[in-house]
Each structure stands twice: as structure tokens, then as C-alpha cells.
MARMI-182137 format. One record per atom (N, C-alpha, C, O, CB): residue number from 0; atom name; x, y, z. Coordinates in steps of 0.1 Angstrom, whole numbers. Last residue first. Glycine has a CB too. Example, Ala and Ser with C-alpha at 12.3 -4.5 7.8 and 13.67 -1.06 7.14 Angstrom:
<nodes>
n=1&atom=N&X=128&Y=-22&Z=71
n=1&atom=CA&X=137&Y=-11&Z=71
n=1&atom=C&X=129&Y=0&Z=79
n=1&atom=O&X=134&Y=11&Z=80
n=1&atom=CB&X=141&Y=-6&Z=57
n=0&atom=N&X=132&Y=-57&Z=78
n=0&atom=CA&X=123&Y=-45&Z=78
n=0&atom=C&X=132&Y=-33&Z=78
n=0&atom=O&X=142&Y=-33&Z=85
n=0&atom=CB&X=113&Y=-45&Z=90
</nodes>
This chain:
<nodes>
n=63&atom=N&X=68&Y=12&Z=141
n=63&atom=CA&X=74&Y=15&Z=152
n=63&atom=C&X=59&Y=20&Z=157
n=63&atom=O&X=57&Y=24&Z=168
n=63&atom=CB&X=88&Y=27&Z=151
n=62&atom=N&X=80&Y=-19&Z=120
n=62&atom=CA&X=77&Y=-7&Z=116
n=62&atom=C&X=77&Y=-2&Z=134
n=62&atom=O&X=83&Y=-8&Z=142
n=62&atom=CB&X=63&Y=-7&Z=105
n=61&atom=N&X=88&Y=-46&Z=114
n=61&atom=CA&X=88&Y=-41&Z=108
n=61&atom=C&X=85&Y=-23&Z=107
n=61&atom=O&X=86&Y=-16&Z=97
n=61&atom=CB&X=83&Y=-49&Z=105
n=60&atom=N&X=89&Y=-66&Z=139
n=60&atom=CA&X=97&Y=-50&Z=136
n=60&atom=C&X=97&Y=-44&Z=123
n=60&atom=O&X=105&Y=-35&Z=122
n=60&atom=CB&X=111&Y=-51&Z=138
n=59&atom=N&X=67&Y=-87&Z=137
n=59&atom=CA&X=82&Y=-85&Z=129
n=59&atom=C&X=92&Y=-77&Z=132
n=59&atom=O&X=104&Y=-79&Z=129
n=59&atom=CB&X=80&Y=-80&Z=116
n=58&atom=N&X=55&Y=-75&Z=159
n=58&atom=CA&X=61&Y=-79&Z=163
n=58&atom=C&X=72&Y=-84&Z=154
n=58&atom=O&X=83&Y=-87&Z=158
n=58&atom=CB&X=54&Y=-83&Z=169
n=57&atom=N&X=41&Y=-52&Z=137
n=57&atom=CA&X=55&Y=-47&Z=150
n=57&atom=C&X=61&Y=-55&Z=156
n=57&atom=O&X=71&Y=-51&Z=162
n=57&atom=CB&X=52&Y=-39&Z=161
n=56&atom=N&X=30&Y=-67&Z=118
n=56&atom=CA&X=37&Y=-59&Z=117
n=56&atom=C&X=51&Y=-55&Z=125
n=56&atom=O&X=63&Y=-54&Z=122
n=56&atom=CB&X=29&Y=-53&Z=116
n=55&atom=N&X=12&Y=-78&Z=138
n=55&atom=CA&X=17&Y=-86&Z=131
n=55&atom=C&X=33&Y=-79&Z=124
n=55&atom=O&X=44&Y=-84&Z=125
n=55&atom=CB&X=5&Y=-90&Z=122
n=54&atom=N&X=-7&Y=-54&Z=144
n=54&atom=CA&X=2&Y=-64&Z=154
n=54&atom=C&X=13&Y=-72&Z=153
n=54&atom=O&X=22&Y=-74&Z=161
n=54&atom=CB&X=-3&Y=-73&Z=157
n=53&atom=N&X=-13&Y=-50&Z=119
n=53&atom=CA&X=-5&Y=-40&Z=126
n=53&atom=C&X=-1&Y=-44&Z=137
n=53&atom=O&X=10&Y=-39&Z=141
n=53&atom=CB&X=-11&Y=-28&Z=129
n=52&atom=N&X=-30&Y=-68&Z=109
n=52&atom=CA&X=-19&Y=-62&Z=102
n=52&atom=C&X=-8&Y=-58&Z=112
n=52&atom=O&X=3&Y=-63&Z=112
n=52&atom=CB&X=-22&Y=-50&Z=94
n=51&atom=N&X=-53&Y=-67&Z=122
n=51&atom=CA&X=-44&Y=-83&Z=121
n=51&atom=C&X=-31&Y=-79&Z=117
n=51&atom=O&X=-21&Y=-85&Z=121
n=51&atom=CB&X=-50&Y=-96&Z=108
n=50&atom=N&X=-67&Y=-46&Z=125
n=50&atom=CA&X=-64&Y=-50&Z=136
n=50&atom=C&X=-55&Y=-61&Z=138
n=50&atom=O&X=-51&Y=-65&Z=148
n=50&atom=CB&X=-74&Y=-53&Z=141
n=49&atom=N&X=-64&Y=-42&Z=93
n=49&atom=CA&X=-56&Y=-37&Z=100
n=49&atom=C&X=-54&Y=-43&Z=116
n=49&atom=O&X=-43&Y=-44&Z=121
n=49&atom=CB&X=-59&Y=-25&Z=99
n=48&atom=N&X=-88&Y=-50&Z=86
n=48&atom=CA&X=-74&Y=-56&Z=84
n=48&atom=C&X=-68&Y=-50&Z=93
n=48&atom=O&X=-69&Y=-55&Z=105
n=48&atom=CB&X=-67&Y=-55&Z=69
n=47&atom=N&X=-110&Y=-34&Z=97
n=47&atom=CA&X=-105&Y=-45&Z=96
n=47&atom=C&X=-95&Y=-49&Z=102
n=47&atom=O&X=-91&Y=-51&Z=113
n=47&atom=CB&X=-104&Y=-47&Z=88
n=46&atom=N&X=-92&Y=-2&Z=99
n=46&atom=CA&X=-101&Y=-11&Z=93
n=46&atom=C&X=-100&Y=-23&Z=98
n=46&atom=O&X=-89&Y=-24&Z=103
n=46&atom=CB&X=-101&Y=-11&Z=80
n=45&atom=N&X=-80&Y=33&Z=93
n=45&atom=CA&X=-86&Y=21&Z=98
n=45&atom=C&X=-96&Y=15&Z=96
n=45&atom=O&X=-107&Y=19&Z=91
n=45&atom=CB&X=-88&Y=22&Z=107
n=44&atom=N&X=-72&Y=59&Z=93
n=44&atom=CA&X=-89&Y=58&Z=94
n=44&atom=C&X=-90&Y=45&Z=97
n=44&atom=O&X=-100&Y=42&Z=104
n=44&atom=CB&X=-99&Y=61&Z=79
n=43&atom=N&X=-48&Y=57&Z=88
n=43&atom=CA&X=-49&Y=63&Z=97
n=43&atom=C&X=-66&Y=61&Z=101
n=43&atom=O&X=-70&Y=63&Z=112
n=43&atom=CB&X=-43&Y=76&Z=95
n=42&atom=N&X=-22&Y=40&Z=76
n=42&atom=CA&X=-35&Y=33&Z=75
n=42&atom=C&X=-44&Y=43&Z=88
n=42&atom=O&X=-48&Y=37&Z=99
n=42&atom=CB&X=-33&Y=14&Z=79
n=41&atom=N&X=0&Y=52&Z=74
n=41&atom=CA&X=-7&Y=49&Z=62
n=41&atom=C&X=-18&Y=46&Z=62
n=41&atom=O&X=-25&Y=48&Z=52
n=41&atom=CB&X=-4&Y=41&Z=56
n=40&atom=N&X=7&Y=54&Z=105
n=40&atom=CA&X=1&Y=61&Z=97
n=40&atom=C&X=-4&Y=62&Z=81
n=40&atom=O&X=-11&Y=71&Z=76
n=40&atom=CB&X=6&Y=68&Z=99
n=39&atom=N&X=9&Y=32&Z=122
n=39&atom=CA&X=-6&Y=34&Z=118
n=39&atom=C&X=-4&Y=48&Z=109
n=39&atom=O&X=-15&Y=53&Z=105
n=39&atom=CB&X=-18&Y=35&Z=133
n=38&atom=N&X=34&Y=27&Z=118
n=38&atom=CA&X=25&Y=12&Z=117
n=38&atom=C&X=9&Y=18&Z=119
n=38&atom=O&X=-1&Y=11&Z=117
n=38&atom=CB&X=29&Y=-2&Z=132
n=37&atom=N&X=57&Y=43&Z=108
n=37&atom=CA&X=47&Y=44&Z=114
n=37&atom=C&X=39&Y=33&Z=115
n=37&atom=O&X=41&Y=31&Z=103
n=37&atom=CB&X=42&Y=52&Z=109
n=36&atom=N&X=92&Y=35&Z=97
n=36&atom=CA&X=78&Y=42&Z=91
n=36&atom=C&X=69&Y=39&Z=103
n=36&atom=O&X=75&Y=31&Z=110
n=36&atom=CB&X=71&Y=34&Z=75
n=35&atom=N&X=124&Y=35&Z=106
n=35&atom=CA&X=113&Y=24&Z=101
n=35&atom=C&X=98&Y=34&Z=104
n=35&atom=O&X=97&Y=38&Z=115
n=35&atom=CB&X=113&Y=8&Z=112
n=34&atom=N&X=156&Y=37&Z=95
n=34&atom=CA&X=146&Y=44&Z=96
n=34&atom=C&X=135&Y=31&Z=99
n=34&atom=O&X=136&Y=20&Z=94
n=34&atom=CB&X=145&Y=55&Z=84
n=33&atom=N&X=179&Y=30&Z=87
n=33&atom=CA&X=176&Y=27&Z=100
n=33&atom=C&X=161&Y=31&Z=102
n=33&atom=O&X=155&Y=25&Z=111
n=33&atom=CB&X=185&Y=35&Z=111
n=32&atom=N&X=191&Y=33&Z=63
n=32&atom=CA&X=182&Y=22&Z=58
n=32&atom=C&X=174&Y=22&Z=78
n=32&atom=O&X=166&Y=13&Z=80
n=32&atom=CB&X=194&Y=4&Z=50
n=31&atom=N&X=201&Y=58&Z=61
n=31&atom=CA&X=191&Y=58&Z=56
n=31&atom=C&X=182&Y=46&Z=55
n=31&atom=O&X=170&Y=45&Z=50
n=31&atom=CB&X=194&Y=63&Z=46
n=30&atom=N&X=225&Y=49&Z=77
n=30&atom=CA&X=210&Y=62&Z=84
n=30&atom=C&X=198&Y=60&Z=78
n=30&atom=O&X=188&Y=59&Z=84
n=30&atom=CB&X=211&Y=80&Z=80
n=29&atom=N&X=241&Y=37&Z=62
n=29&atom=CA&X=232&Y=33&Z=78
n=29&atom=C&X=220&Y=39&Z=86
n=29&atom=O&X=211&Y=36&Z=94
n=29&atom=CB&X=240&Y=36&Z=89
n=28&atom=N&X=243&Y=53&Z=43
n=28&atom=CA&X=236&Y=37&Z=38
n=28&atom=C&X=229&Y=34&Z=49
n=28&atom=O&X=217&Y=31&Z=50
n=28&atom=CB&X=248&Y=23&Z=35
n=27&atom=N&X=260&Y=71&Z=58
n=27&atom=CA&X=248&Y=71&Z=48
n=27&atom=C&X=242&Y=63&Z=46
n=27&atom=O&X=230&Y=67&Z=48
n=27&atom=CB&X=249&Y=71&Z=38
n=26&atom=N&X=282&Y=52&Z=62
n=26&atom=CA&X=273&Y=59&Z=77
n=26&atom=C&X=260&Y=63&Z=68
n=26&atom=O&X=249&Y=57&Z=71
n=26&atom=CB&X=281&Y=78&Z=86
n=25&atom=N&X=292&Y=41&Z=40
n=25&atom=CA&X=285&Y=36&Z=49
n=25&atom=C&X=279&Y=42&Z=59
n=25&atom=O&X=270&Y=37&Z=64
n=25&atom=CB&X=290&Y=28&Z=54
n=24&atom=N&X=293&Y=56&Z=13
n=24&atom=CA&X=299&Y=60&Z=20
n=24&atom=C&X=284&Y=52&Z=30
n=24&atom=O&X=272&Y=54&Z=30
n=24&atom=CB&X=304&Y=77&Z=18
n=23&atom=N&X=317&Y=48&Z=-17
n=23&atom=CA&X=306&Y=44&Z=-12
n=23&atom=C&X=307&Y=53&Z=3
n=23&atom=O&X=318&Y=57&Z=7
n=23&atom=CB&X=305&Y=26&Z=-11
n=22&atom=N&X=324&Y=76&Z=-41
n=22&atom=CA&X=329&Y=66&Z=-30
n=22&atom=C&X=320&Y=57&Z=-25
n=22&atom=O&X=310&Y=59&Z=-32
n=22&atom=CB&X=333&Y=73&Z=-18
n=21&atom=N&X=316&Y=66&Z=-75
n=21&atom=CA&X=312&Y=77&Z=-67
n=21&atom=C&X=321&Y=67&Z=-51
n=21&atom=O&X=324&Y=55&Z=-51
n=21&atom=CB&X=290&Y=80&Z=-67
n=20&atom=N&X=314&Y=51&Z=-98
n=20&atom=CA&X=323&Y=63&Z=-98
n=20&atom=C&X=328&Y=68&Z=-84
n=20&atom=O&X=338&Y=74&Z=-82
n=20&atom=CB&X=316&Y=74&Z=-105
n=19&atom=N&X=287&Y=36&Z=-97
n=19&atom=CA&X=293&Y=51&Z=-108
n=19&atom=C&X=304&Y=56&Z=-105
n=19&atom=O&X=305&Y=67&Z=-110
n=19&atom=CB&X=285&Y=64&Z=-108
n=18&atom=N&X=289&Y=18&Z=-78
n=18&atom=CA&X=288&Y=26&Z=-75
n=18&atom=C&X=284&Y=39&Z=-83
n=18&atom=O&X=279&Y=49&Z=-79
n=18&atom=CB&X=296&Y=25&Z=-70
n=17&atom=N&X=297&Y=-6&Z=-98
n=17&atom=CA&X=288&Y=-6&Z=-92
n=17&atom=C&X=280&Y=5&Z=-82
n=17&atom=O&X=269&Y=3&Z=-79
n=17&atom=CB&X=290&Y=-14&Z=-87
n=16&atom=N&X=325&Y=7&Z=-103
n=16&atom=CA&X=317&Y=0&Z=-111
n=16&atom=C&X=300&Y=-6&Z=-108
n=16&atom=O&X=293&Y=-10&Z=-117
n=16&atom=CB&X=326&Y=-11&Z=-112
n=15&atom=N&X=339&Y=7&Z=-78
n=15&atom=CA&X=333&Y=19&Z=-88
n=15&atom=C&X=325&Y=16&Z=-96
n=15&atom=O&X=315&Y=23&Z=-96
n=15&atom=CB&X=342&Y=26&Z=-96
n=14&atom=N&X=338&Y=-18&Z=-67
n=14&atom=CA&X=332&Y=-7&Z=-62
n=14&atom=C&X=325&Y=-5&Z=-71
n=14&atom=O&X=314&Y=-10&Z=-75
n=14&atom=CB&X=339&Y=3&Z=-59
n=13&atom=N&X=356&Y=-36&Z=-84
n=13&atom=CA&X=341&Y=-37&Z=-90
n=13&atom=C&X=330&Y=-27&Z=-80
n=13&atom=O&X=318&Y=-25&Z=-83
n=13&atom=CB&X=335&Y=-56&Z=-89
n=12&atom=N&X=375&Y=-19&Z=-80
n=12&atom=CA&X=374&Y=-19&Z=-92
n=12&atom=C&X=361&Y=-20&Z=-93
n=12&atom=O&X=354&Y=-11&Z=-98
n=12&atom=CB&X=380&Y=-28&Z=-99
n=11&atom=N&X=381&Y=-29&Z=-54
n=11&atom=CA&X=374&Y=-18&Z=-53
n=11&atom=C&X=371&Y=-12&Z=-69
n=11&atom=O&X=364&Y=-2&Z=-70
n=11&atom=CB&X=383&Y=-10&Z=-44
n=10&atom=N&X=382&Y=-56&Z=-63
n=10&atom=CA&X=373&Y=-52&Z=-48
n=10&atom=C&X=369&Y=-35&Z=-50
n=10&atom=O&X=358&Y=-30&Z=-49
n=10&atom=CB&X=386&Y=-54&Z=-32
n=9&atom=N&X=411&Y=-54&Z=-70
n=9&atom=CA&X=398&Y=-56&Z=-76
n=9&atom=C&X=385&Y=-58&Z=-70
n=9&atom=O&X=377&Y=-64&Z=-77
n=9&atom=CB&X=399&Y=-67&Z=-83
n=8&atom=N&X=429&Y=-25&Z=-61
n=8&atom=CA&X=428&Y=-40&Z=-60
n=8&atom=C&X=410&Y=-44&Z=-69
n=8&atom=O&X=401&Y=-36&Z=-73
n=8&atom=CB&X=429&Y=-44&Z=-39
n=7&atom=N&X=447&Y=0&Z=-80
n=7&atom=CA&X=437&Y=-5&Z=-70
n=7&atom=C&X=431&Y=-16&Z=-74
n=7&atom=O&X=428&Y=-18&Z=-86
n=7&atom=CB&X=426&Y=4&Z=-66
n=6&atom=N&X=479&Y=14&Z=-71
n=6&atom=CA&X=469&Y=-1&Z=-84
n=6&atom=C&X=458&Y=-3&Z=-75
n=6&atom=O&X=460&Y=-6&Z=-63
n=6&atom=CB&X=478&Y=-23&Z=-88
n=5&atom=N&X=485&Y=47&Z=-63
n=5&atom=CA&X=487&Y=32&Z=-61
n=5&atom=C&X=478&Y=21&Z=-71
n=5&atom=O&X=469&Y=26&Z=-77
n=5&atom=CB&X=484&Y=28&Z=-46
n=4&atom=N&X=476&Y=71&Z=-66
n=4&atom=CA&X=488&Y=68&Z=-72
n=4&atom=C&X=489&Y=50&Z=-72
n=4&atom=O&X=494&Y=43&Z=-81
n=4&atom=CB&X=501&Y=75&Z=-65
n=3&atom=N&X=451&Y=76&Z=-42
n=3&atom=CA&X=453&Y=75&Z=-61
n=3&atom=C&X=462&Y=70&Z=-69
n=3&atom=O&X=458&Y=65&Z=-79
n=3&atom=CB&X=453&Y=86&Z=-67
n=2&atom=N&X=447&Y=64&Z=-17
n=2&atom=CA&X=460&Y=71&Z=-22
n=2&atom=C&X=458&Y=66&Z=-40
n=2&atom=O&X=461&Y=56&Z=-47
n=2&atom=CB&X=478&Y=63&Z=-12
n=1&atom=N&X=433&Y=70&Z=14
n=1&atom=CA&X=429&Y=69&Z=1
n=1&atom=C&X=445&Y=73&Z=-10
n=1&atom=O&X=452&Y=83&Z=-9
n=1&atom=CB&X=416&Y=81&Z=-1
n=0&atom=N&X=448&Y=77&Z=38
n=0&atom=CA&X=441&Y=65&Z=37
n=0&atom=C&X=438&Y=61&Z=22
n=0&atom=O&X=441&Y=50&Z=18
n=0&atom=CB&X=428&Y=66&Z=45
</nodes>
């Protein structure tokens, strides 16, 4: 799939170039961006705000 000997196209020029060097590797990117944080644990003592926040929050999806 990968073949060093060949001209690589300019697509993948501005990769490396935006990468360092490095491959990109999408399953990585996927995992790490899947994640979504807690909607009450930053805020574990509670308040207020929060009764407006945290509704507001999950029905974005912002969080789980």
C-alpha cells in the first residue's frame, strides 16, 4: 500500500508537513476524539447553575 520509491502526490506532501513527518493514523484520531466527559463530574457538589447547565448540556450531547 505504502511505497516510498514512487513521487508522492501533493496531498500527501502537505500531510507530512502538517503532521511532522509522522503517518496520520485515523482509528487514533477516532478514539480519542469519541470520548465525551461526565456532565456531573466537574461539577460534583453542585449548584444553581448547574440545574440549567447540565440539561442543557446533554441535550447538546455534549457530554454523558
Amino acid at each position: 500500500m505504502y511505497n516510498p520509491s514512487r513521487q508522492r502526490s501533493l496531498s500527501e506532501l502537505a500531510n507530512e508537513q502538517l503532521n511532522g513527518g509522522q503517518r496520520r493514523d485515523r482509528v487514533a484520531e477516532g478514539v480519542a476524539g469519541a470520548g465525551k466527559p461526565d456532565c456531573i463530574g466537574p461539577n460534583a457538589g453542585g449548584s444553581l447553575v448547574s440545574l440549567i447547565t447540565i440539561p442543557i448540556a446533554v441535550a447538546m450531547d455534549k457530554c454523558k
